[in-house]
Backbone bond lengths (Angstrom), bond angles and torsions (degrees), N, CA, C in turn:
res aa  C-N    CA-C-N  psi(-1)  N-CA   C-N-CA  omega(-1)  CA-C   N-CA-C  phi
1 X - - - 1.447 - - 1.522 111.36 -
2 X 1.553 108.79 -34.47 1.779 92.80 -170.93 1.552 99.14 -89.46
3 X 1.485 121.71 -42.30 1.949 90.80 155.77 0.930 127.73 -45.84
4 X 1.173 151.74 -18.16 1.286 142.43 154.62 1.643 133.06 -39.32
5 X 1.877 88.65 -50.31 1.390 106.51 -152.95 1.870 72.62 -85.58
6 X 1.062 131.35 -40.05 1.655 122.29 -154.11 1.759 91.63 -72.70
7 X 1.658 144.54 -52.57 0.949 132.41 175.44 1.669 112.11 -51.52
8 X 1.471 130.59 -24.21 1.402 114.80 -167.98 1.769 92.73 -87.34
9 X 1.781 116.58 -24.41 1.529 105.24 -173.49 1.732 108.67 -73.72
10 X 1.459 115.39 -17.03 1.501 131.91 -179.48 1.621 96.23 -35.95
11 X 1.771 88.99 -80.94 1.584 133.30 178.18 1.427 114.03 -1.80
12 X 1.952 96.73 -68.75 1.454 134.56 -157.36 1.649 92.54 -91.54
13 X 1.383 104.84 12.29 1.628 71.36 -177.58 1.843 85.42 -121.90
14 X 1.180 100.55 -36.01 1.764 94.43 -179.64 1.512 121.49 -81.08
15 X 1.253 100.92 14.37 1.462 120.67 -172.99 2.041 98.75 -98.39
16 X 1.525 95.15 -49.55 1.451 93.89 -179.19 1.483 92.90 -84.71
17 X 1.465 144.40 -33.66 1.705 120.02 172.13 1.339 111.84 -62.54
18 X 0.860 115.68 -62.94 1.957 108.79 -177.80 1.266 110.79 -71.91
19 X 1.298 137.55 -16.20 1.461 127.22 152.35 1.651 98.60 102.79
20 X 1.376 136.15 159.52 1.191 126.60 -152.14 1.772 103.76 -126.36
21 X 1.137 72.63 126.96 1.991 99.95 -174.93 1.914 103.78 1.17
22 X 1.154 108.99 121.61 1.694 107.25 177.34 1.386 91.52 -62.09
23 X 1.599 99.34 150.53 1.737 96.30 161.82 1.267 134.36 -88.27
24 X 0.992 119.32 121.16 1.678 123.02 -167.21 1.472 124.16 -49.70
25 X 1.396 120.57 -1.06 1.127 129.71 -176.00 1.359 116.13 -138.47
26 X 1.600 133.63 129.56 1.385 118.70 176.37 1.585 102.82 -123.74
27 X 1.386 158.39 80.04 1.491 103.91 -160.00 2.218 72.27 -131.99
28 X 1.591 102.07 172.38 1.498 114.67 167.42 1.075 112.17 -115.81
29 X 1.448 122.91 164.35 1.247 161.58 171.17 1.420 117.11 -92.37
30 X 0.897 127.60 81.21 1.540 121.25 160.29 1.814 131.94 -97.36
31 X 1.391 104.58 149.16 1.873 81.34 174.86 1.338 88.92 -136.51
32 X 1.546 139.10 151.96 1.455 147.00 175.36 1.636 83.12 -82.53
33 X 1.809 96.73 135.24 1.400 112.37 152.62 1.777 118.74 -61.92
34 X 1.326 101.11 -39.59 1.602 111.51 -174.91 1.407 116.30 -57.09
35 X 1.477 97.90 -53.98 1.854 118.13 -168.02 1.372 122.99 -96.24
36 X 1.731 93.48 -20.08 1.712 91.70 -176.83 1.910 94.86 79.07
37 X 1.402 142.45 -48.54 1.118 133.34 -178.11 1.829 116.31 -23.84
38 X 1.026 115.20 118.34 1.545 135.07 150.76 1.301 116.62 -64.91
39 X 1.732 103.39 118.94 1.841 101.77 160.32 1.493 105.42 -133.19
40 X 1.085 125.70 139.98 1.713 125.51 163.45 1.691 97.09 -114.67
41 X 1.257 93.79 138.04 1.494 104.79 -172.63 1.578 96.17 -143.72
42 X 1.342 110.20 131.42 1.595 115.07 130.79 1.590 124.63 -11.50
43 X 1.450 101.73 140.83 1.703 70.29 -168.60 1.776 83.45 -122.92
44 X 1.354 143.69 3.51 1.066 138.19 133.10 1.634 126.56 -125.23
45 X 1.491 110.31 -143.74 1.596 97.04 -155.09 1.522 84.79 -118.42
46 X 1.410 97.83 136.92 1.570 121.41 -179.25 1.793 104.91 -86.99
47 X 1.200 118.65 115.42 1.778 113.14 -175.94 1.658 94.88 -68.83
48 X 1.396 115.24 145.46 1.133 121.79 168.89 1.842 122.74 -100.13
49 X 1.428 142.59 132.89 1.246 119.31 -166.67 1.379 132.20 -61.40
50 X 1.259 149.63 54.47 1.549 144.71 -110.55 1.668 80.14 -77.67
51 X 1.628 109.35 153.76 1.402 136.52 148.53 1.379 113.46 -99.78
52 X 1.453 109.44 -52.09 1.698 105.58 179.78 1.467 92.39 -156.90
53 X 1.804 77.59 141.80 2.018 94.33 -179.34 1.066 101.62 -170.62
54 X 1.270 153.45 166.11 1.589 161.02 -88.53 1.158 81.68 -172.65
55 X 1.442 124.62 -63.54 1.299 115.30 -140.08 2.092 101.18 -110.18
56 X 1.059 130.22 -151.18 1.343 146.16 -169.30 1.329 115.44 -77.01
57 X 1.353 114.31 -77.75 1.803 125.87 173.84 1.212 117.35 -143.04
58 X 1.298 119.37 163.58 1.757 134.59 -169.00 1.734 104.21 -141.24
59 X 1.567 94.72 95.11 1.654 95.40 -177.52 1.681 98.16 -105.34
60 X 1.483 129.18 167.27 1.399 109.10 169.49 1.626 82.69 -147.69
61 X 1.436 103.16 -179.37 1.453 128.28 173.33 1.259 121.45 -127.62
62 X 1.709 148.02 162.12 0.909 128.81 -175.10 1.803 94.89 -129.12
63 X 2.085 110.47 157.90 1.176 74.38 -165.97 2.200 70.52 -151.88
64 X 1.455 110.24 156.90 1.472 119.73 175.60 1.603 106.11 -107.64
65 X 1.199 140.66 150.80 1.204 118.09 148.31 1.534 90.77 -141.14
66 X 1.767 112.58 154.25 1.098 112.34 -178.10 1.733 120.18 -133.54
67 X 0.884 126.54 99.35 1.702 118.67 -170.17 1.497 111.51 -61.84
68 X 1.127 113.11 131.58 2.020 107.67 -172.34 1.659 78.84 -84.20
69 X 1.359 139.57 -62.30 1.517 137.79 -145.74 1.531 99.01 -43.92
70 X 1.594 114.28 -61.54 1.586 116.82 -179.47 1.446 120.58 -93.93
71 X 1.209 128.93 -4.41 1.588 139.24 164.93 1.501 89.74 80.55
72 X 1.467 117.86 39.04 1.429 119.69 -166.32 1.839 105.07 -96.41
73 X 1.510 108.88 141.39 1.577 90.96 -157.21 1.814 90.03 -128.56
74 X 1.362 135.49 146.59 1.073 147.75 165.26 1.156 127.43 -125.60
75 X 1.629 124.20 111.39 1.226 135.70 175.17 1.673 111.35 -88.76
76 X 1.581 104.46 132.72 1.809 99.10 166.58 1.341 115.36 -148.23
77 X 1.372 114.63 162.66 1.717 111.13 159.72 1.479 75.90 -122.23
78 X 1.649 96.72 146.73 1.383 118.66 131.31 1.239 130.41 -94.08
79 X 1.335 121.45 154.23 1.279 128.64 -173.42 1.713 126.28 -126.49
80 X 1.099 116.26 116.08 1.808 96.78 -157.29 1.561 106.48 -133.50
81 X 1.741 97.38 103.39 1.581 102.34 -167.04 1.733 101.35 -84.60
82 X 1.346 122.72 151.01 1.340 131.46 -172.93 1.584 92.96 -115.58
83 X 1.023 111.12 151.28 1.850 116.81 -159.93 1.081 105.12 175.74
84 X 1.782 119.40 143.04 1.426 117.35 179.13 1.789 89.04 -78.33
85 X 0.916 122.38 -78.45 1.550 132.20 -178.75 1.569 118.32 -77.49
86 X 1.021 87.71 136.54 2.387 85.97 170.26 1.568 114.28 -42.97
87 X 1.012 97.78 137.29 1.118 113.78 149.49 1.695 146.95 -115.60
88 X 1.131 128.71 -150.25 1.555 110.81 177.07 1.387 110.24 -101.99
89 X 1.290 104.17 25.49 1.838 91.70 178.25 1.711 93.14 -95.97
90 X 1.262 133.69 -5.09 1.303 127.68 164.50 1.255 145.93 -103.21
91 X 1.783 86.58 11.48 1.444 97.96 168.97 1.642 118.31 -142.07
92 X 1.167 99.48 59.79 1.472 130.87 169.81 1.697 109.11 -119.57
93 X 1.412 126.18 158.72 0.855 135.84 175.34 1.640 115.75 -117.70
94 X 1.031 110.31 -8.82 1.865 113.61 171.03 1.695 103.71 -144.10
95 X 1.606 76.65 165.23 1.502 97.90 -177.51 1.697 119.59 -113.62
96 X 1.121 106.72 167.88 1.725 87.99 173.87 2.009 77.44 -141.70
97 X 1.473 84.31 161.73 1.623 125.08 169.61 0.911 111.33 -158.73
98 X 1.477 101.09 144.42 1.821 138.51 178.84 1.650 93.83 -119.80
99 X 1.172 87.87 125.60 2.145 112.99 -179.36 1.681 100.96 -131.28
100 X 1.165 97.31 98.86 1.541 115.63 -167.00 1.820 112.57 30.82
101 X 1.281 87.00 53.87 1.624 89.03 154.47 1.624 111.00 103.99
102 X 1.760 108.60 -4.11 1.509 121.13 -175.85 0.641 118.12 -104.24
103 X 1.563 139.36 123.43 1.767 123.12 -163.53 2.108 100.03 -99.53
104 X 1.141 80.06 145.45 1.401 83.31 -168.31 1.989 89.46 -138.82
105 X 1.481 125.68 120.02 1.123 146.65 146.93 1.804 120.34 -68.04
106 X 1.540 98.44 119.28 1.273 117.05 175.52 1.710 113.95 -102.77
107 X 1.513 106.61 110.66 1.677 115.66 -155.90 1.859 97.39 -78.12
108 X 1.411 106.79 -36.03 1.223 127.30 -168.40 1.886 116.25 -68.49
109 X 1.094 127.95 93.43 1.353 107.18 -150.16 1.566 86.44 -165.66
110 X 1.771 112.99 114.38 1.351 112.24 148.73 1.370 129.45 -117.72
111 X 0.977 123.50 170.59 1.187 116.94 -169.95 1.615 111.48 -145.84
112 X 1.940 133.71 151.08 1.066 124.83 147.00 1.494 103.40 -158.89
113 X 1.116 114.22 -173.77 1.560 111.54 172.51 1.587 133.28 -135.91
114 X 0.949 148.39 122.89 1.128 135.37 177.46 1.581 129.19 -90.32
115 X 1.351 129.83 164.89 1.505 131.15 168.42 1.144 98.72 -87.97
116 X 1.588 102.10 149.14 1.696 104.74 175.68 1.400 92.58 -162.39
117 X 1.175 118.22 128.94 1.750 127.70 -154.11 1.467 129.27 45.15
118 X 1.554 103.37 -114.70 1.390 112.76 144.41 1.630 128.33 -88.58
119 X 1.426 102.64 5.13 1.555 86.08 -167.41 1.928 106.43 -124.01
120 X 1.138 124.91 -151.07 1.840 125.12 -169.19 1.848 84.85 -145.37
121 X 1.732 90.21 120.55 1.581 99.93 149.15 1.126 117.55 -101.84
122 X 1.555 97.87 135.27 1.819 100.90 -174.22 1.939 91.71 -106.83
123 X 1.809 96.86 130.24 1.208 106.06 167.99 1.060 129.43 -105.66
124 X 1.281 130.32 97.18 1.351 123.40 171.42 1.474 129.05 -84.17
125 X 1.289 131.74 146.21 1.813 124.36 179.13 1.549 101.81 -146.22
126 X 1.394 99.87 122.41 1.534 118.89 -178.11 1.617 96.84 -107.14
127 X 1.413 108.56 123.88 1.222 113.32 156.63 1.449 121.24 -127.95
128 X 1.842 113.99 143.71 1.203 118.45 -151.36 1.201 111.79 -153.30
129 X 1.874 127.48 166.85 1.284 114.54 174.66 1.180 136.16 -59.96
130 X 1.416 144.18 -164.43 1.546 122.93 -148.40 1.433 83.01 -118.15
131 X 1.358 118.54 -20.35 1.616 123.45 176.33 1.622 111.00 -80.44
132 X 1.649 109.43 -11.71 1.914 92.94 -175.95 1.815 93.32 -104.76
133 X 0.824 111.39 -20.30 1.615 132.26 159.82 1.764 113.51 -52.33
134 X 0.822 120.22 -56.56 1.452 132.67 163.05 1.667 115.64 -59.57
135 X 1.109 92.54 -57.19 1.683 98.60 178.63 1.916 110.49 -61.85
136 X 1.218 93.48 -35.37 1.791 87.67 166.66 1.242 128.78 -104.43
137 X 1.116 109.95 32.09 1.400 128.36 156.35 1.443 125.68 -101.66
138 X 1.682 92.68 -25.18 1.282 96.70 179.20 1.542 131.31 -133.34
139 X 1.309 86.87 14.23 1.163 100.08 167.58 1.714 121.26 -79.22
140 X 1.550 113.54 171.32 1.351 132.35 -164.71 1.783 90.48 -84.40
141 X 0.995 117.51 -78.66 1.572 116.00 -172.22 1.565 99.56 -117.71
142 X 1.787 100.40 139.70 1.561 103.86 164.47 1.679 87.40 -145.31
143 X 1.980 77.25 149.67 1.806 76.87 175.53 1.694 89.91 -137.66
144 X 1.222 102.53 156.42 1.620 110.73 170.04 1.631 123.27 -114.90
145 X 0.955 83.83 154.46 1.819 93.69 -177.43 1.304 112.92 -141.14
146 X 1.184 129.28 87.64 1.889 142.94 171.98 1.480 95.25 -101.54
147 X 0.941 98.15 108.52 1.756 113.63 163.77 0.841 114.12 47.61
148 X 1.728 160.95 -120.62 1.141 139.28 -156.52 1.570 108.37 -96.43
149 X 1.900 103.58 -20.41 1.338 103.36 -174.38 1.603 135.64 -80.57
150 X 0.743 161.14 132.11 1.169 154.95 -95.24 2.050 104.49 -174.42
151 X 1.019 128.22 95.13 1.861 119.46 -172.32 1.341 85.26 -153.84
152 X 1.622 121.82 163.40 1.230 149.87 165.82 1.507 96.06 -119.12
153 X 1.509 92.28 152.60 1.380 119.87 173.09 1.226 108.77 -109.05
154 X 1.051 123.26 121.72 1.681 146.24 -178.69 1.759 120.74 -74.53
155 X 1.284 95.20 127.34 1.997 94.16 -164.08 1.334 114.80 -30.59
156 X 2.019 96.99 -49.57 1.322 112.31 -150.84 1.949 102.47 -71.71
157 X 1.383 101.90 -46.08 1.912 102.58 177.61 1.578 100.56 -66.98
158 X 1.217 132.64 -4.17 1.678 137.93 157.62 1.725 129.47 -45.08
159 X 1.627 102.91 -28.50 1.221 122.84 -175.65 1.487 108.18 -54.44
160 X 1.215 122.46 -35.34 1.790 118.38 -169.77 1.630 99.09 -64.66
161 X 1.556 110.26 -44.17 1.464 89.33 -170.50 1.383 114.12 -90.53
162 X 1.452 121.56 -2.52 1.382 114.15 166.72 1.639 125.96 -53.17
163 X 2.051 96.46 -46.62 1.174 116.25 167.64 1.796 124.04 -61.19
164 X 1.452 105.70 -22.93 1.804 116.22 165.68 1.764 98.48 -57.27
165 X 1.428 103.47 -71.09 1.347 105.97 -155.76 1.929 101.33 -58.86
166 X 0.945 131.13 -39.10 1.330 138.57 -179.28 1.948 94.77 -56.60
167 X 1.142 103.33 -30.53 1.795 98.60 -179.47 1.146 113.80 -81.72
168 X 1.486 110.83 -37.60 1.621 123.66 -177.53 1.296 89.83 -74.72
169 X 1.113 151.34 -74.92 1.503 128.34 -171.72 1.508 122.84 -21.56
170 X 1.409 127.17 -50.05 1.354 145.64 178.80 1.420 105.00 -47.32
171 X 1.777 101.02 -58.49 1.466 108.64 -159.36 1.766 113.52 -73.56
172 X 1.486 103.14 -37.89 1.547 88.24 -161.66 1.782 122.90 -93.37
173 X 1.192 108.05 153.85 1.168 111.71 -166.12 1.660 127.52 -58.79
174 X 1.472 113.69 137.94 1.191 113.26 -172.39 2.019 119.42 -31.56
175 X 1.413 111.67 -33.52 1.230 110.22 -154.38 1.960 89.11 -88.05
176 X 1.790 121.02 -19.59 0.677 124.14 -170.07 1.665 115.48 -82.96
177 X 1.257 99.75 -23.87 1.554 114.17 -174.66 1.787 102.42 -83.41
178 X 1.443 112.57 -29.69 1.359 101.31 172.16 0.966 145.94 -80.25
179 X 2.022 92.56 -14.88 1.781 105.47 167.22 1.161 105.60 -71.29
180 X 1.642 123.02 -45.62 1.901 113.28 -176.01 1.771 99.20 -45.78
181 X 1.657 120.38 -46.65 1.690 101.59 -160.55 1.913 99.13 -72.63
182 X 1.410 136.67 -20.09 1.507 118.40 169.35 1.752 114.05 -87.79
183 X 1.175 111.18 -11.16 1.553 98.46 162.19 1.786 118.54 -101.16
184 X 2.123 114.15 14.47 1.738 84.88 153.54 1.776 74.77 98.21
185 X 1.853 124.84 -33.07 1.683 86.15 -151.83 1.538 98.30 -99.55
C-alpha cells in the first residue's frame, strides 16, 4: 500500500510541476437572443506550421454559424498573418488545400488587413462546404497555400474544429442534417 501511495504522490507531484496536459480543444457556443443565429467558434488562435511567409506567424480559428430562419449553414477558418508590412497572402482572392495529398480550391475567400501597433494584420477568411470543412479536420495532413504563403495545419492543433463540427451536429436542424447526408457533406 505505501508503494502505492508513494507512486500516486510521484504522479501528483510532476503533474502539478509540469502542469497538466493543455486541452486539446477550446471552441464556444453562442446563440443571439435577437436572431436565434448559432455560432461555435474557437475560442482562441490555433498557430499554424508556416513553410513560407513574408511576414512572422499564421495562427487561424475555426468557426460554424447557423441561421434557424433559412437553415442557412457557414463553415470558416480564419487565418491571421502577423507581418511588419503586407504581404501577398492579402491580396489573393482564393485559397488552395491539400487534404492528404488532394488539392482542393476554396473559391470563397475574403480578405483585408489592419495596422496594429507597429506592425499589419493580414486577415484572411475561407469559407467552405461542411464536407471540405470536415475533411480538414480530419484529415491526416493538410497544407495551405493563400498567396505566397504556404503552412499546414497540424492534426493535433485540428481539435477546435473537430470539436465545432461535433457542436454543429447538436445544433442543426433535422431537415438540415439530412441535406448534408444527400449532398456527401
Amino acid at each position: 500500500m505505501s508503494r502505492f501511495l508513494f507512486i500516486a504522490c510521484v504522479i501528483a507531484s510532476a503533474v502539478v510541476l509540469l502542469g497538466a496536459p493543455e486541452a486539446t480543444a477550446q471552441v464556444q457556443h453562442e446563440t443571439s437572443d435577437i436572431t436565434g443565429q448559432e455560432r461555435v467558434s474557437s475560442t482562441g488562435l490555433r498557430d499554424a506550421d508556416v513553410q513560407n511567409y513574408a511576414g512572422d506567424d499564421i495562427a487561424y480559428k475555426a468557426e460554424y454559424v447557423y441561421q434557424p430562419e433559412t437553415t442557412e449553414e457557414s463553415w470558416r477558418l480564419t487565418f491571421y498573418g502577423f507581418t511588419d508590412q503586407r504581404t501577398g497572402m492579402t491580396q489573393t482572392d482564393r485559397a488552395l488545400v491539400w487534404i492528404d495529398g488532394q488539392r482542393r480550391r476554396i473559391s470563397e475567400v475574403t480578405a483585408r488587413a489592419r495596422r496594429i501597433d507597429d506592425g499589419v494584420l493580414e486577415i484572411q477568411t475561407a469559407t467552405m462546404s461542411a464536407s471540405t470543412f470536415r475533411r480538414i479536420a480530419t484529415g491526416e495532413t493538410v497544407q495551405f497555400t493563400i498567396g505566397s504563403a504556404e503552412f499546414d495545419l497540424l492534426y493535433e492543433d485540428r481539435a477546435d474544429m473537430r470539436a465545432v463540427l461535433e457542436e454543429a451536429n447538436e445544433i442543426a436542424s433535422p431537415g438540415t442534417q439530412r441535406q448534408r447526408a444527400d449532398n456527401g457533406n
